[in-house]
RONU-885826 format. One record per residue (C-alpha): residue in three letters; x, y, z. Coordinates in pm, whole numbers, padded with zeros to 5 digits, always signed. Example, Ala and Ser with C-alpha at 12.3 -4.5 7.8 and 13.67 -1.06 7.14 Angstrom:
# RONU-885826
Ala+01230-00450+00780/Ser+01367-00106+00714/
This chain:
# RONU-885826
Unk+03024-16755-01225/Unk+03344-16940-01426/Unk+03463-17226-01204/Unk+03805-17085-01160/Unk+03596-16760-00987/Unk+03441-17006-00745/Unk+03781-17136-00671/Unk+03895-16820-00628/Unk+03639-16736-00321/Unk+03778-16680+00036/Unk+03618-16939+00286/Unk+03369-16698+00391/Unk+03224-16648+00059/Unk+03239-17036-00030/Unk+03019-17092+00305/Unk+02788-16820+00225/Unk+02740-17001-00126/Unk+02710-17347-00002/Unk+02464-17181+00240/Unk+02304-17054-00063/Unk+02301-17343-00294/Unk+02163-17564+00056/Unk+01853-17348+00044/Unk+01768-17327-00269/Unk+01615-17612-00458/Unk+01657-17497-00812/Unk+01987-17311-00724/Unk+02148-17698-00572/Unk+01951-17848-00917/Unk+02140-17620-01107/Unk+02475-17644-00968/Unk+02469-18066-01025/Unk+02341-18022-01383/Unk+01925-18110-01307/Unk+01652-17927-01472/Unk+01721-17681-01706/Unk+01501-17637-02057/Unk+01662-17814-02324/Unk+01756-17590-02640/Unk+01493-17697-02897/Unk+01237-17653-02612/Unk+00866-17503-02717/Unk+00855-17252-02490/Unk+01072-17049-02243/Unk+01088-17048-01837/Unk+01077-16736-01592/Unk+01186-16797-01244/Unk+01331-16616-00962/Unk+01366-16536-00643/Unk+01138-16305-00399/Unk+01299-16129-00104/Unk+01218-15885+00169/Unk+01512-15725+00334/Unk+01732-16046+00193/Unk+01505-16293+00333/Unk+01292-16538+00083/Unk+00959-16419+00142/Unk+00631-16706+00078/Unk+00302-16691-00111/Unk+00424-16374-00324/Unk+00235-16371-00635/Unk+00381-16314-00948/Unk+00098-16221-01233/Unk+00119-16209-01569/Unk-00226-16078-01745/Unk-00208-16198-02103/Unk-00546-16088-02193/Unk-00889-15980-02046/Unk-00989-16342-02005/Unk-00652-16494-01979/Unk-00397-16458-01667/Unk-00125-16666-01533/Unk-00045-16649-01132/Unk+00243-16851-00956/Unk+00313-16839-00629/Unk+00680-16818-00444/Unk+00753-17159-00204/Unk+00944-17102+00111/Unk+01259-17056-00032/Unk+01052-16738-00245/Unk+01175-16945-00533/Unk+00922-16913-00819/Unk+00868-17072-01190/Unk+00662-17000-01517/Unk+00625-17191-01850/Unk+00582-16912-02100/Unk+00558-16891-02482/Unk+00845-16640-02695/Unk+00714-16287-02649/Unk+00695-15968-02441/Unk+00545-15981-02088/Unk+00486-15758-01846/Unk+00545-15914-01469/Unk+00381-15795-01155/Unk+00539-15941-00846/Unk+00223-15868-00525/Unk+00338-15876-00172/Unk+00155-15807+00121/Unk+00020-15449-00054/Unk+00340-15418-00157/Unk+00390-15434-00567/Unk+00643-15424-00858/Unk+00624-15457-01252/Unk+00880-15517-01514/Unk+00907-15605-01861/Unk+01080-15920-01941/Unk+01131-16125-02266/Unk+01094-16491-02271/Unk+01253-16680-02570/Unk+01238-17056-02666/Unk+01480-17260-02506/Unk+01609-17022-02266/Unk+01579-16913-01873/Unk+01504-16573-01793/Unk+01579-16499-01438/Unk+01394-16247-01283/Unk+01462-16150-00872/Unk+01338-15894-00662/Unk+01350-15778-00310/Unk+01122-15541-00174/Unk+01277-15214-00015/Unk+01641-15265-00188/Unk+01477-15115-00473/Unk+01746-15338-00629/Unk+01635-15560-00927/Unk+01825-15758-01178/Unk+01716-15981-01460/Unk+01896-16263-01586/Unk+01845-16360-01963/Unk+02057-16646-02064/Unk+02296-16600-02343/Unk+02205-16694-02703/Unk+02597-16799-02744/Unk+02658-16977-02443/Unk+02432-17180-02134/Unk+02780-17051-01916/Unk+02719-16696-02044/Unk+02498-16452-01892/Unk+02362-16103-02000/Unk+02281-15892-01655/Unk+02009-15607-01680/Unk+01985-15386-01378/Unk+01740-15097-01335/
């Protein structure tokens, strides 16, 4: 979102974004400038957000298997808020919740976020990749 778009929000939609931004660590980091991977960084970052029925789910376990012997696991906290420190390359992401399971492919570059969130039974997902152009800039991939 521009600024002027968040100015532009009725009073309900400000409070449910304040109400967002309040429970979400990473989200209220964001918003005041905290965190972030700098541009020349090493590696890339995959986080997101696990739901079920809207509501941040905890202990779903996102898996990436990079080879037989090699795996990477992270867990979502209680706000289902997740994070991964991955090299450039092609992955594909399993997201495990109680017997319940997803996969998609996602691309991690240098220097950039990649945003990937999922809720179970809205069969909804979207993935975030920040822009090469612009940090303000986002490319949105649904399927």
């Amino acid at each position: 979102m521009k600024p002027r778009e968040i100015k532009s929000l009725s009073k309900e939609d400000r409070q449910e974004l304040a109400k967002a931004i309040r429970q979400d660590p990473e989200l209220f980091n964001a918003i005041n400038g905290i965190g972030g991977l700098s541009l020349n960084s090493p590696f890339g970052l995959l986080q997101g957000t696990i739901t079920k029925f809207g509501v941040p789910v905890t202990n779903a376990m996102i898996y990436i298997k990079l080879s037989a012997e090699q795996e990477i696991k992270a867990f979502t906290n209680q706000y289902g808020y997740y994070k991964m420190t991955l090299q450039d390359g092609a992955y594909s992401v399993k997201v495990i919740y109680q017997g319940d399971s997803t996969s998609v492919e996602v691309k991690i570059n240098k220097g950039r976020t990649t945003s990937f969130d999922f809720d179970f039974y809205k069969e909804k997902l979207d993935i975030v990749i920040e822009s090469e152009t612009s940090s303000t800039e986002q490319e949105i991939i649904s399927e």
